[in-house]
Rosetta silent file (secondary structure, phi, psi, omega in degrees, C-alpha in Angstrom):
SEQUENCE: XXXXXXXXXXXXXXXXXXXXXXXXXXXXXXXXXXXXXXXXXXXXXXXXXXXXXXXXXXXXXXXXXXXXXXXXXXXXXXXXXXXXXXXXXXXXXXXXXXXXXXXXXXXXXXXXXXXXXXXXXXXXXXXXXXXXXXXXXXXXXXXXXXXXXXXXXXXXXXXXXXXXXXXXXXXXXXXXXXXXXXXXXXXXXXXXXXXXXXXXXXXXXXXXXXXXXXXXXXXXXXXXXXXXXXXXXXXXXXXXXXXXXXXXXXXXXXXXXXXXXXXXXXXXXXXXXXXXXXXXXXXXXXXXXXXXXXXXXXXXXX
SCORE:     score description
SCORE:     0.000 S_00000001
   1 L     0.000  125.784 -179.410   38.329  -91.687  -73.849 S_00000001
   2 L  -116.121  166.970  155.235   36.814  -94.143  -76.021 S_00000001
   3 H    91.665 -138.652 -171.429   33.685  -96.753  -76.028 S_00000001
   4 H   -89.898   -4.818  171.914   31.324  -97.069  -73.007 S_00000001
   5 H   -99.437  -66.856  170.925   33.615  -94.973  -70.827 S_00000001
   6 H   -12.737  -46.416 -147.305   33.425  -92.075  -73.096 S_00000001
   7 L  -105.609  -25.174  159.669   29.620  -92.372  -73.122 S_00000001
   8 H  -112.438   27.188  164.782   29.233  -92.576  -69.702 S_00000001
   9 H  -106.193   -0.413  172.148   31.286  -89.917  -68.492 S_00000001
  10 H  -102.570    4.751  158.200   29.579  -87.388  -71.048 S_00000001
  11 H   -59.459  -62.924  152.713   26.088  -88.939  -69.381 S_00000001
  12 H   -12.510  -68.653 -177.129   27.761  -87.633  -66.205 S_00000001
  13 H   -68.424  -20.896  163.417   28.398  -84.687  -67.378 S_00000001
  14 H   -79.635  -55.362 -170.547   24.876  -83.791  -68.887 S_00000001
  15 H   -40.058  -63.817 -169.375   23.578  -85.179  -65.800 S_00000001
  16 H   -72.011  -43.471  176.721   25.495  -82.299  -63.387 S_00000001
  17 H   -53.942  -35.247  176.897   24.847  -79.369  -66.058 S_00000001
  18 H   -59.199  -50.277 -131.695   20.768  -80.255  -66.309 S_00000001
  19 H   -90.745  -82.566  171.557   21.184  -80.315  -62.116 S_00000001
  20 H   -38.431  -44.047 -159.710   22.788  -76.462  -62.477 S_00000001
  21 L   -61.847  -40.212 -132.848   20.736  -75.721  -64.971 S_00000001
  22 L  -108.586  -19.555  177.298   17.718  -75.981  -62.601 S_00000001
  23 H   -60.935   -5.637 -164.168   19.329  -73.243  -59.655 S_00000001
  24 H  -106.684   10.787 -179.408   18.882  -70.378  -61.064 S_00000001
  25 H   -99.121  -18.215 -173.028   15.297  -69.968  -60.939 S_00000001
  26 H   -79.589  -24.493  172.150   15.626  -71.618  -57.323 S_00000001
  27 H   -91.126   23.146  168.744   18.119  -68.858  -56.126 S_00000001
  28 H   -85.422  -43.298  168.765   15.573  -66.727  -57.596 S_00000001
  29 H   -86.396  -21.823  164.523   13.214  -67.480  -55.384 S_00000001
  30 L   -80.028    1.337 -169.348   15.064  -67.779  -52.315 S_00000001
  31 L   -99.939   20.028  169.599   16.788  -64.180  -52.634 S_00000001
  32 L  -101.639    2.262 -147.058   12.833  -63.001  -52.057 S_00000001
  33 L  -145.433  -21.550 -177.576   13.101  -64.079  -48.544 S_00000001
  34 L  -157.227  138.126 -167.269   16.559  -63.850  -47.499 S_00000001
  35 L   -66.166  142.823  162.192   20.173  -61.945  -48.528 S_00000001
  36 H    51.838 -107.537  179.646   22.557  -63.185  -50.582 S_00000001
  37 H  -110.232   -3.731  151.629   25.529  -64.085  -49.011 S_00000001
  38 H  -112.819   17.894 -161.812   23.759  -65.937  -46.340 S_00000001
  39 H  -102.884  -88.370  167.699   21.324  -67.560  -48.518 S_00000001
  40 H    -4.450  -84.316 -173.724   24.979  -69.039  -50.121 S_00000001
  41 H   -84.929   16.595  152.487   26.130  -70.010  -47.138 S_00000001
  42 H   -63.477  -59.761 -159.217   23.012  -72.007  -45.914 S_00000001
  43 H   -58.142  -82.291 -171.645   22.858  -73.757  -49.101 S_00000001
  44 H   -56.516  -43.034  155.270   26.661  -74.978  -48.862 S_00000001
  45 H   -24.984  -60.821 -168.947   26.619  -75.711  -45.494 S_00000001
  46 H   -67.210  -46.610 -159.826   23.901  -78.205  -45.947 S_00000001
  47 H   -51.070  -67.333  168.939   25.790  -79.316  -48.933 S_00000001
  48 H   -56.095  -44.397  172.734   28.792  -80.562  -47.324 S_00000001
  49 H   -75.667   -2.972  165.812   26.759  -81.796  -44.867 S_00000001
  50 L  -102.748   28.898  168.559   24.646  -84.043  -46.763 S_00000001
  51 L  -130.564   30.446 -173.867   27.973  -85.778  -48.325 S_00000001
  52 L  -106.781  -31.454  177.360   30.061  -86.338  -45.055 S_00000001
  53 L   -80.685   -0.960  156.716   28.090  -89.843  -44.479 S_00000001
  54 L   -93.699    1.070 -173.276   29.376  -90.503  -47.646 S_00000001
  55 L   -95.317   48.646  163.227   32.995  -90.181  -47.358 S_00000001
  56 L    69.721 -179.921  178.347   34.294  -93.738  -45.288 S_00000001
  57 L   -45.218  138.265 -170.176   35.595  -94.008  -41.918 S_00000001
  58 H   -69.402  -65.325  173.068   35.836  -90.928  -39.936 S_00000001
  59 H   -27.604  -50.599  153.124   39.187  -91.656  -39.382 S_00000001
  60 H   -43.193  -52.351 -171.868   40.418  -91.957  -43.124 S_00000001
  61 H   -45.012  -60.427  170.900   38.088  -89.015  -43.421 S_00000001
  62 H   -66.773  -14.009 -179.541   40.539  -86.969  -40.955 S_00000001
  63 H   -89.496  -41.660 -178.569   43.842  -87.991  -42.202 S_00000001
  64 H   -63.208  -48.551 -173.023   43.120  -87.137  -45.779 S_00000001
  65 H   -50.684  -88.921  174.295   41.226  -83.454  -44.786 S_00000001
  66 H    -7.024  -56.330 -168.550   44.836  -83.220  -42.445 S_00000001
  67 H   -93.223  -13.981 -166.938   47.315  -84.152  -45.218 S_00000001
  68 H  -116.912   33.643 -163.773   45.714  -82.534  -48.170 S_00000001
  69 H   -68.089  -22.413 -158.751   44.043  -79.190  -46.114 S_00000001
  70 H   -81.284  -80.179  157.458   46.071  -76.982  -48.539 S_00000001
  71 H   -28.013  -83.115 -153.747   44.545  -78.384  -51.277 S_00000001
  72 H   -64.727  -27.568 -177.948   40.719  -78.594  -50.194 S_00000001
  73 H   -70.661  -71.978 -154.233   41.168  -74.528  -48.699 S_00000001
  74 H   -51.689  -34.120 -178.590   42.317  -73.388  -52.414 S_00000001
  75 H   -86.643    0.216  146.156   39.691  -74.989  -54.088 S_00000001
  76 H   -45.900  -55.136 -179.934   37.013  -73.673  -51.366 S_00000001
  77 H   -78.361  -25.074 -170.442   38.214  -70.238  -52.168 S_00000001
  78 H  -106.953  -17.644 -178.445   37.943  -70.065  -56.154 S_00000001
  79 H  -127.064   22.304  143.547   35.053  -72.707  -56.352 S_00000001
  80 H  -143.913  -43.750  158.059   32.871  -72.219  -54.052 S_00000001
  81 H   -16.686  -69.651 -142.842   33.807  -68.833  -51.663 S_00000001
  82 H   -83.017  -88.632  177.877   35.012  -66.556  -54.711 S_00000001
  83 H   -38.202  -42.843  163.573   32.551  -68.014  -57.315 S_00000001
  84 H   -78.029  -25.943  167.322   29.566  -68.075  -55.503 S_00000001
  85 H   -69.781  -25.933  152.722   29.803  -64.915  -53.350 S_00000001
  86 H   -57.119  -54.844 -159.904   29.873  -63.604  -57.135 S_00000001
  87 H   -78.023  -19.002 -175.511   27.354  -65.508  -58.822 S_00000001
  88 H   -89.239  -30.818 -171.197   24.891  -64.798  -55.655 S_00000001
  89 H   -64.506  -25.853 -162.160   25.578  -61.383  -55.447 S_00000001
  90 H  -111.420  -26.154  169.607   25.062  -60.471  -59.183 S_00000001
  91 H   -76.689   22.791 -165.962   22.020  -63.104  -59.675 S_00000001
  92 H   -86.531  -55.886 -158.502   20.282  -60.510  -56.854 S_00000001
  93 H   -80.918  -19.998  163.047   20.490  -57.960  -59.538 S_00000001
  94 L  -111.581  165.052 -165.363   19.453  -59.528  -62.894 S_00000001
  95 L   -84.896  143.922 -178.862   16.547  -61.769  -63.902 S_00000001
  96 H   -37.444  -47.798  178.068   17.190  -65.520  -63.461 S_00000001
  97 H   -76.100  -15.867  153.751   17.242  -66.545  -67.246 S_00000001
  98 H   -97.320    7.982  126.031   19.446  -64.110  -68.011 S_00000001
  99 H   -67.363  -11.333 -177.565   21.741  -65.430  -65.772 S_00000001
 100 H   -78.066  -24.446  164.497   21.668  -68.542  -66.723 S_00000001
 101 H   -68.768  -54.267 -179.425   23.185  -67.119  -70.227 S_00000001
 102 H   -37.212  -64.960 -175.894   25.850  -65.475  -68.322 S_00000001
 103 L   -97.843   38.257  114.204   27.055  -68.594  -67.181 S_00000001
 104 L   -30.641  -48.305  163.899   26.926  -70.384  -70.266 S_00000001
 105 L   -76.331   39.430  179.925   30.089  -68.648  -71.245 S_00000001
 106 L   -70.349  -48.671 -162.176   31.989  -70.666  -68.133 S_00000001
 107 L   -71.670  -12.778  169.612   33.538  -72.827  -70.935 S_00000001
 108 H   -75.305   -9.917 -179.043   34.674  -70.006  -72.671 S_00000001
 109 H  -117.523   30.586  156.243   37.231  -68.807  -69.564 S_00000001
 110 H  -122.040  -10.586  164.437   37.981  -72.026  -68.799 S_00000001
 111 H   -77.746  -29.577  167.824   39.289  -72.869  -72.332 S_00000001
 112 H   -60.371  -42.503 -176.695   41.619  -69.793  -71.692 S_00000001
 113 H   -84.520  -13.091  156.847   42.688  -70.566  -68.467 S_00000001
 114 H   -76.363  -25.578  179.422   43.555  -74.114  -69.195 S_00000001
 115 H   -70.793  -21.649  174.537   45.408  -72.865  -72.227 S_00000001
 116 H  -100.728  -28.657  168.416   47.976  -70.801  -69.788 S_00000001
 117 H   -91.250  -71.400 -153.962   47.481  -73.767  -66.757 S_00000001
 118 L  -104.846  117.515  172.451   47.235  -77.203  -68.495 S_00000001
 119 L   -88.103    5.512  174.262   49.914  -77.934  -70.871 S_00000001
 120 L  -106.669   33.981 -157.020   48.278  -80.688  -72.888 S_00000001
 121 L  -161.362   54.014 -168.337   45.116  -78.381  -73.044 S_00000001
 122 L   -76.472  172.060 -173.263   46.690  -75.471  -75.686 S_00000001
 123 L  -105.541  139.938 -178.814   44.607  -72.813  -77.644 S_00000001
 124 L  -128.136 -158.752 -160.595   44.032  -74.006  -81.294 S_00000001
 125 H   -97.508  -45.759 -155.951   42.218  -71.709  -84.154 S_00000001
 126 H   -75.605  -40.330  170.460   38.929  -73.348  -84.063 S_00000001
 127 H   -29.590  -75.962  171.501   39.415  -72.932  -80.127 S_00000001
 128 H   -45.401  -39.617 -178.698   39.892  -69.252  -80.706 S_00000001
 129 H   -71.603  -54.295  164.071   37.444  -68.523  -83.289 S_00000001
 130 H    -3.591  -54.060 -166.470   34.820  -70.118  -80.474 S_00000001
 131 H  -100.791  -22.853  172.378   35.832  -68.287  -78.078 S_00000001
 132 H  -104.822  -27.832  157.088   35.158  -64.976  -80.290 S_00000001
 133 H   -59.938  -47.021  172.777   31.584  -65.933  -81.080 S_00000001
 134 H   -70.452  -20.489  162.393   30.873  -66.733  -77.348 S_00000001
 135 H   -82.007  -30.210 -177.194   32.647  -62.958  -75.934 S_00000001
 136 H   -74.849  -26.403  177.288   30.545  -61.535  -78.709 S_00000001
 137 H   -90.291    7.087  163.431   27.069  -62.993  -77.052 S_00000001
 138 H  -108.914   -5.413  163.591   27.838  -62.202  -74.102 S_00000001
 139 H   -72.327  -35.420  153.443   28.823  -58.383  -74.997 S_00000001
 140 H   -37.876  -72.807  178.013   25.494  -58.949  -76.542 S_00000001
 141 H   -48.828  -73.295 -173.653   23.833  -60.068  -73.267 S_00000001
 142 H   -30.485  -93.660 -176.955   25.991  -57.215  -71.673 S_00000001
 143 H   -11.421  -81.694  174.361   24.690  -54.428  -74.152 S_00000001
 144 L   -30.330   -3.113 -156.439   21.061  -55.390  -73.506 S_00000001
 145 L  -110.150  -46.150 -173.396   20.957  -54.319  -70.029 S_00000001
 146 L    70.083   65.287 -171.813   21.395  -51.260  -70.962 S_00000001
 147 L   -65.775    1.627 -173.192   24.228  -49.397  -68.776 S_00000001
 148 L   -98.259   17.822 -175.368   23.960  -46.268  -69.685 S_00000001
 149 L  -121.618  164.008 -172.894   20.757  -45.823  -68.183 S_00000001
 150 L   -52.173  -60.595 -169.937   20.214  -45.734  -64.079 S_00000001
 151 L   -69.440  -35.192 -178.186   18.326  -48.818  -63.949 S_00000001
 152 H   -82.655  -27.059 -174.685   20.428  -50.938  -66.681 S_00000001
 153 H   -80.703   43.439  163.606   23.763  -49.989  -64.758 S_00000001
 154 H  -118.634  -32.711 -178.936   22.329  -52.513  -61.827 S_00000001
 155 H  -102.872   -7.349 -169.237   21.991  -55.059  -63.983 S_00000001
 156 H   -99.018  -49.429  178.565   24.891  -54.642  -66.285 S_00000001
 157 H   -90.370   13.664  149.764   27.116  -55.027  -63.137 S_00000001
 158 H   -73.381  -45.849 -160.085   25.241  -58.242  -62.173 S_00000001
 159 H   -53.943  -68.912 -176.822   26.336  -59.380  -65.336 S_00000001
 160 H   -47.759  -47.216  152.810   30.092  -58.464  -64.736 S_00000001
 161 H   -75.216    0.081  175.586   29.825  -60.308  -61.417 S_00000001
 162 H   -75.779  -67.319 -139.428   28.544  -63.710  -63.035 S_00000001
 163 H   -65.901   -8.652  167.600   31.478  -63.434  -65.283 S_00000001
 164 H   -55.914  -52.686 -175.715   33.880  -62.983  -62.158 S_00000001
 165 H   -59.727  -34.806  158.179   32.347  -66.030  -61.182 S_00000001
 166 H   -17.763  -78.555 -162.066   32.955  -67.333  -64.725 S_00000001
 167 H   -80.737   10.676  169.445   37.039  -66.608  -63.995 S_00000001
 168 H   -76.137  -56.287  169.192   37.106  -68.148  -60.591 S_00000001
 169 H   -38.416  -55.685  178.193   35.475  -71.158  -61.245 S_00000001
 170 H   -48.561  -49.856 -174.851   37.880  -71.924  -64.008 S_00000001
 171 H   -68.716   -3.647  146.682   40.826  -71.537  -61.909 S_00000001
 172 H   -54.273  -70.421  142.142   38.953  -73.962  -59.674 S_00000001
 173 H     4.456  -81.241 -163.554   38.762  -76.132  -62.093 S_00000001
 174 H   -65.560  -66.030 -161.681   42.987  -76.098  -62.964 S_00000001
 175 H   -53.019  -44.541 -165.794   43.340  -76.653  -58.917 S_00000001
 176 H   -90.929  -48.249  125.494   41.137  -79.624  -58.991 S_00000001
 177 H    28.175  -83.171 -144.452   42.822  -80.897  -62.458 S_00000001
 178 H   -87.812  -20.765 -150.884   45.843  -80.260  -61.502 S_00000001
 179 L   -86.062  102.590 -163.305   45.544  -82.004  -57.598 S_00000001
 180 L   -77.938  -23.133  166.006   48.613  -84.461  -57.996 S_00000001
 181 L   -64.626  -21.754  135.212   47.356  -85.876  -54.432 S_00000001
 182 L    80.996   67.459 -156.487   44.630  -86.941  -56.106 S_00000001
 183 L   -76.005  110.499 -162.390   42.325  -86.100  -53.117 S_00000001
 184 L   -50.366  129.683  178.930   38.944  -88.543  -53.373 S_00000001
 185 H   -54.809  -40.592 -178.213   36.235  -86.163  -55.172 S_00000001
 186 H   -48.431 -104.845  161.248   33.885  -87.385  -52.411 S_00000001
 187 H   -30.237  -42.003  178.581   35.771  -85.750  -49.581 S_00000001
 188 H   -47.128  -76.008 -149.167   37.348  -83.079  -51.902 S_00000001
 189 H   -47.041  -51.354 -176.284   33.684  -81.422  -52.198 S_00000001
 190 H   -23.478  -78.668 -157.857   32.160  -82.449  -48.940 S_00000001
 191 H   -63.451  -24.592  179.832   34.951  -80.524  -47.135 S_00000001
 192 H  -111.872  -19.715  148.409   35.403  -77.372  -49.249 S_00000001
 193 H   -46.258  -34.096 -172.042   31.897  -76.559  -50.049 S_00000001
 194 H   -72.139  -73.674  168.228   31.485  -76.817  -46.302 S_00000001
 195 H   -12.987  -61.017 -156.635   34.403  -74.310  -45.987 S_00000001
 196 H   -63.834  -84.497  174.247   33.211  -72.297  -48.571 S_00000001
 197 H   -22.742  -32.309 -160.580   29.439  -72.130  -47.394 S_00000001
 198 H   -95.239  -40.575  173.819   30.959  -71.390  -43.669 S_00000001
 199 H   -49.312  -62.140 -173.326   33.113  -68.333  -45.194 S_00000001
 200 H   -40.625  -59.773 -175.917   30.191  -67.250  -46.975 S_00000001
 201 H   -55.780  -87.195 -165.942   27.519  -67.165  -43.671 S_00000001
 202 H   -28.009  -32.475  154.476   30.180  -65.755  -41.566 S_00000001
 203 H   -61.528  -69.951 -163.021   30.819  -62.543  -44.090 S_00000001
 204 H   -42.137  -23.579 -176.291   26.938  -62.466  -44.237 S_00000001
 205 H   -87.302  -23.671 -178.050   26.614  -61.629  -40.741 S_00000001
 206 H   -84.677  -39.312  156.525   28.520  -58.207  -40.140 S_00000001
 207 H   -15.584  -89.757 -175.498   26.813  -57.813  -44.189 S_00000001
 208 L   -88.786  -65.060 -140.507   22.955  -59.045  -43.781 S_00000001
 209 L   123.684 -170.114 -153.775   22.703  -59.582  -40.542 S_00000001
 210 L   -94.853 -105.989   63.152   21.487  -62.974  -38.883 S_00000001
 211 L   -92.654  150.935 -169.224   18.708  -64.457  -40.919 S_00000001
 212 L   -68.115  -95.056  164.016   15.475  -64.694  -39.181 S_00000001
 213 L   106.738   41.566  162.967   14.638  -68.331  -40.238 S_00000001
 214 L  -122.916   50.351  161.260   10.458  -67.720  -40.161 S_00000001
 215 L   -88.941  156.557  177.247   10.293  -68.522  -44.072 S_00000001
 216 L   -69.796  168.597  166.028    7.531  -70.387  -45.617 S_00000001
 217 L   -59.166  -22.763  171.075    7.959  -73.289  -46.329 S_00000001
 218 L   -58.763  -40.622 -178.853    8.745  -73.206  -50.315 S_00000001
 219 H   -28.206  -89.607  158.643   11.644  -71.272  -48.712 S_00000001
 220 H   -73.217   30.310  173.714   13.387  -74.560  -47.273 S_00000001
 221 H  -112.835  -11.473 -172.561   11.998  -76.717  -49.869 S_00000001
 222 H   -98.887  -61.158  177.459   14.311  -74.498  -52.525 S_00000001
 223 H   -37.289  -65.503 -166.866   17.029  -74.844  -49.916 S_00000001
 224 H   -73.420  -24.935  165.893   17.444  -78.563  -49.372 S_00000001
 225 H   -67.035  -92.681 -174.504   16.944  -78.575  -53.708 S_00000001
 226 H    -3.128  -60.676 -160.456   19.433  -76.301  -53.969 S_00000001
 227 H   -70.476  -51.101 -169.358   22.134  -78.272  -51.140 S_00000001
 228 H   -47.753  -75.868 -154.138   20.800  -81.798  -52.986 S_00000001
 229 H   -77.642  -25.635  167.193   22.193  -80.874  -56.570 S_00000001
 230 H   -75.433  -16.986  157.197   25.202  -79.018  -55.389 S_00000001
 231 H   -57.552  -55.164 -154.693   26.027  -81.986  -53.482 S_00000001
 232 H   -88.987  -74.120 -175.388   25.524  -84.302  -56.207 S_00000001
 233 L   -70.710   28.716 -166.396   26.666  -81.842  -59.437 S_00000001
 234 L  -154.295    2.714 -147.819   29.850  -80.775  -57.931 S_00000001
 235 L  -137.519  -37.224 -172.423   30.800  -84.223  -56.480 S_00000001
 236 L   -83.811  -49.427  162.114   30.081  -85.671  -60.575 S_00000001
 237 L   -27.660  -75.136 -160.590   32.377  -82.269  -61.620 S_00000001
 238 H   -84.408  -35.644  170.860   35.363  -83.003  -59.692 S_00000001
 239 H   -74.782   15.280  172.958   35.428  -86.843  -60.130 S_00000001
 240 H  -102.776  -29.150 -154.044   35.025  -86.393  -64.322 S_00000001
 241 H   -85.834  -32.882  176.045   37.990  -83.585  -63.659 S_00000001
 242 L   -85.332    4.538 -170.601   40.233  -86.325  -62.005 S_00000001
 243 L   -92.541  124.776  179.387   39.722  -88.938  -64.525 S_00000001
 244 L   -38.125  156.985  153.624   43.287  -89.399  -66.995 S_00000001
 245 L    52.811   34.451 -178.156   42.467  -87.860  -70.228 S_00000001
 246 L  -122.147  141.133  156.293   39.752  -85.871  -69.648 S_00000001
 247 L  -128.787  162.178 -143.792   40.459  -82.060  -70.262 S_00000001
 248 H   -69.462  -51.131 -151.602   39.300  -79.421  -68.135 S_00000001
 249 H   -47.580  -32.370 -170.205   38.714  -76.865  -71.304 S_00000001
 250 H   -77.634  -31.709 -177.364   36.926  -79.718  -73.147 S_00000001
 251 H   -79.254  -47.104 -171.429   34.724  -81.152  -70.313 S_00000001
 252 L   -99.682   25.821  165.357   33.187  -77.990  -69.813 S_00000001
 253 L   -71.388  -36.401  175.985   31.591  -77.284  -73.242 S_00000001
 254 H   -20.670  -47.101  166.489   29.330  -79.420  -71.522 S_00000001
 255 H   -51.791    3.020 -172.878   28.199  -76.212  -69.830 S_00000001
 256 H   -82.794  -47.237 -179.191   26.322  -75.199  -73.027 S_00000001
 257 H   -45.310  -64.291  163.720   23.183  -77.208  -71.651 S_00000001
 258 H    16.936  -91.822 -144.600   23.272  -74.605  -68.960 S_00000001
 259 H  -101.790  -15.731  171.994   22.051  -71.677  -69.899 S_00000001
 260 H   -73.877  -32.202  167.527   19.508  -73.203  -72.193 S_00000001
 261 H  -116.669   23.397  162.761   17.760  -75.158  -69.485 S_00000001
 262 H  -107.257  -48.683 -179.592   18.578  -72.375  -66.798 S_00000001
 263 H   -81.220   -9.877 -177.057   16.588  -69.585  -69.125 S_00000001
 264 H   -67.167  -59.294  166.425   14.132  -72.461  -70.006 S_00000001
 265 H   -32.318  -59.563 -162.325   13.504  -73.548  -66.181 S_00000001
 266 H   -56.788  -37.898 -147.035   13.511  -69.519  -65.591 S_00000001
 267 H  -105.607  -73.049 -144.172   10.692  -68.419  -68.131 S_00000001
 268 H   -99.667   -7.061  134.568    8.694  -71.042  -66.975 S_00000001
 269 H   -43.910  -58.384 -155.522    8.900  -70.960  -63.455 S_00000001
 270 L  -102.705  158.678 -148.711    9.551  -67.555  -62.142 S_00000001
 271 L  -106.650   -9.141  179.885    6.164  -65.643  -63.246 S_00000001
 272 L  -131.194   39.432  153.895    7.689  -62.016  -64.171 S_00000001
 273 L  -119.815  174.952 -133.649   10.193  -63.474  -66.810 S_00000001
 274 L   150.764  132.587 -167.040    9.950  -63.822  -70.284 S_00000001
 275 L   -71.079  106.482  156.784   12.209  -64.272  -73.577 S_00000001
 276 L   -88.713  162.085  178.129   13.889  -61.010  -74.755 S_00000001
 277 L   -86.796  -40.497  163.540   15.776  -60.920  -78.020 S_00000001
 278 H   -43.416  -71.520 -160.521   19.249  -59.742  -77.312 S_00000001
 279 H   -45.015  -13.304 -170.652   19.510  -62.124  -74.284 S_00000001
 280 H   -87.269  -56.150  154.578   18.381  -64.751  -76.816 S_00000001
 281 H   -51.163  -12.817  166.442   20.718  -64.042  -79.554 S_00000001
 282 H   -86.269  -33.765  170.021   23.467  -63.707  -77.039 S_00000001
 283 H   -38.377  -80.932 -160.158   22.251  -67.103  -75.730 S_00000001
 284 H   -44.462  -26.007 -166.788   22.292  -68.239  -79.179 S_00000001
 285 H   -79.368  -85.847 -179.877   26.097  -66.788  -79.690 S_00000001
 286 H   -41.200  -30.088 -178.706   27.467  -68.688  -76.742 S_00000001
 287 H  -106.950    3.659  170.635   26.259  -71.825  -77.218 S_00000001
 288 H   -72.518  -19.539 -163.223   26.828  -71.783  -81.138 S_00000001
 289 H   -77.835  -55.347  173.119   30.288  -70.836  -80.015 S_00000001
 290 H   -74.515  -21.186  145.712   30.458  -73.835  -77.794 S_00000001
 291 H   -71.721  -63.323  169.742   28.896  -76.717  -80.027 S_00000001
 292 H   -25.221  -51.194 -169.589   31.264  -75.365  -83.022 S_00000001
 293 H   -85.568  -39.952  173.970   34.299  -76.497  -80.935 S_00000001
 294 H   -39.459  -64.894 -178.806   32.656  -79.448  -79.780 S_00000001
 295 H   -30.471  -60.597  169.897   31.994  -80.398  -83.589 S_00000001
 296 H   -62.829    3.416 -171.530   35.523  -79.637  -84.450 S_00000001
 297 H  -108.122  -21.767  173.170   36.916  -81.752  -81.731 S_00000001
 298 H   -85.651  -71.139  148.717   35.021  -84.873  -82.854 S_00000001
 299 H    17.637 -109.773 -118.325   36.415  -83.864  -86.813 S_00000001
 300 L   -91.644    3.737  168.597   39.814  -83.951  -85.744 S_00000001
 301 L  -106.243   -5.404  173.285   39.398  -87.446  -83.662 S_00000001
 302 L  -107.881    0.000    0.000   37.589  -89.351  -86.624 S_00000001
């Protein structure tokens, strides 16, 4: 993509990573008040539901859901079901900025899994070498937790459930890529976020238990943030992912903004966080990892 389409589909694309960027101090605060996996599936619920008045004529609405239902369930289960029943379960156990590092290294298992899934979207050297600076910060990241001790193995296997979320997402990703029906991104999200979110609550209840729903108000002021940008950043995601000649491994170095304004947002927000140095130098590892290929990918186009 060249010109003024280039430039505004990577404006897009900053646009939905700052809007992620900003959740993880907000599911930080909403896991003090409520579990999990039904905390999830509030948040997607509303999410679908505050995109359904955007998707046309009810009718239209139902024939597409109808003919493509195949479609909108798989990418329900790996991008928002799978992946998020990870990523909430594992941000319960570590502090918000260093999740936000975790999933900074999205783009590294989504350049692999497009390299085995997309065949115009192969593993090159500088690809690879990338890709070995970004598993070393996050072994970093890992390391720092400290698993051999009681307290660090709680947090070391939050980590290891981000990065689940990591390998879902991607294959979310390939599905929506790959969707030859070419299902409107509007509708796409609406409908499988809704799914997803409805999966989620419904495990939460034999799980958690009902939720209560006597939170303060910052409670459902984090909520309706939350539903707002997942509406919005996940709706900008899958219509950049459906555009010719965009590729998924390459659209989602983008994700390096991430973790940089997810631990920034964290540390200054949540009041009993604070910059450590491993998490920082793994930080630094991932997204040097992740600029590097960007660099070499403008290189080899000028």
């Amino acid at each position: 993509m060249k010109g003024r389409s280039s430039i505004f589909h990577i404006s897009l694309a900053v646009l939905a990573c700052l809007l992620w960027s900003t959740a993880f101090a907000g599911v930080k605060i909403g896991l003090q008040y409520i579990k999990p996996f039904s905390f999830a599936g509030l948040r997607f619920i509303l999410s679908g539901l505050l995109l359904l008045p955007f998707c046309g004529k009810w009718s239209a609405f139902v024939r597409i859901v109808t003919t493509h239902f195949r479609t909108i369930l798989l990418v329900s289960l790996f991008q928002t079901f799978l992946l998020y029943g990870f990523f909430y379960t594992g941000i319960d156990l570590i502090p918000g900025a260093l999740g936000a590092i975790v999933i900074g290294a999205a783009p590294l298992f989504s350049a692999i899994t497009a390299h085995f899934y997309m065949p115009d979207d192969e593993m090159t050297w500088s690809k690879s070498g990338s890709i070995a600076v970004g598993i070393l910060g996050v072994i970093l990241i890992s390391l720092s937790r400290q698993p051999w001790s009681a307290s660090g193995l709680k947090e070391f296997i939050g980590v290891l459930l981000l990065i689940l979320g990591c390998v879902s997402s991607s294959f979310g990703n390939i599905i929506v890529a790959k969707d030859e029906d070419r299902v409107p991104p509007l509708i796409l999200n609406s409908v499988q976020i809704f799914i997803g979110g409805l999966l989620l609550f419904l495990i939460s209840i034999p799980l958690e238990g009902l939720p209560r729903f006597d939170y303060p108000l910052s409670f459902y002021a984090v909520l309706l943030w939350l539903g707002c940008l997942s509406a919005i950043a996940i709706s900008i995601w899958f219509y950049l992912l459906k555009r010719p000649g965009i590729k998924v491994s390459e659209l989602n170095l983008w994700k390096f903004i991430i973790p940089v304004g997810g631990a920034i947002f964290s540390w200054i927000i949540l009041p009993d966080e604070s910059p450590q140095i491993l998490p920082v130098i793994g930080m630094l590892c991932v997204t040097v990892s992740v600029l590097s290929y960007h660099a070499s990918l403008i290189w080899r186009r000028s």
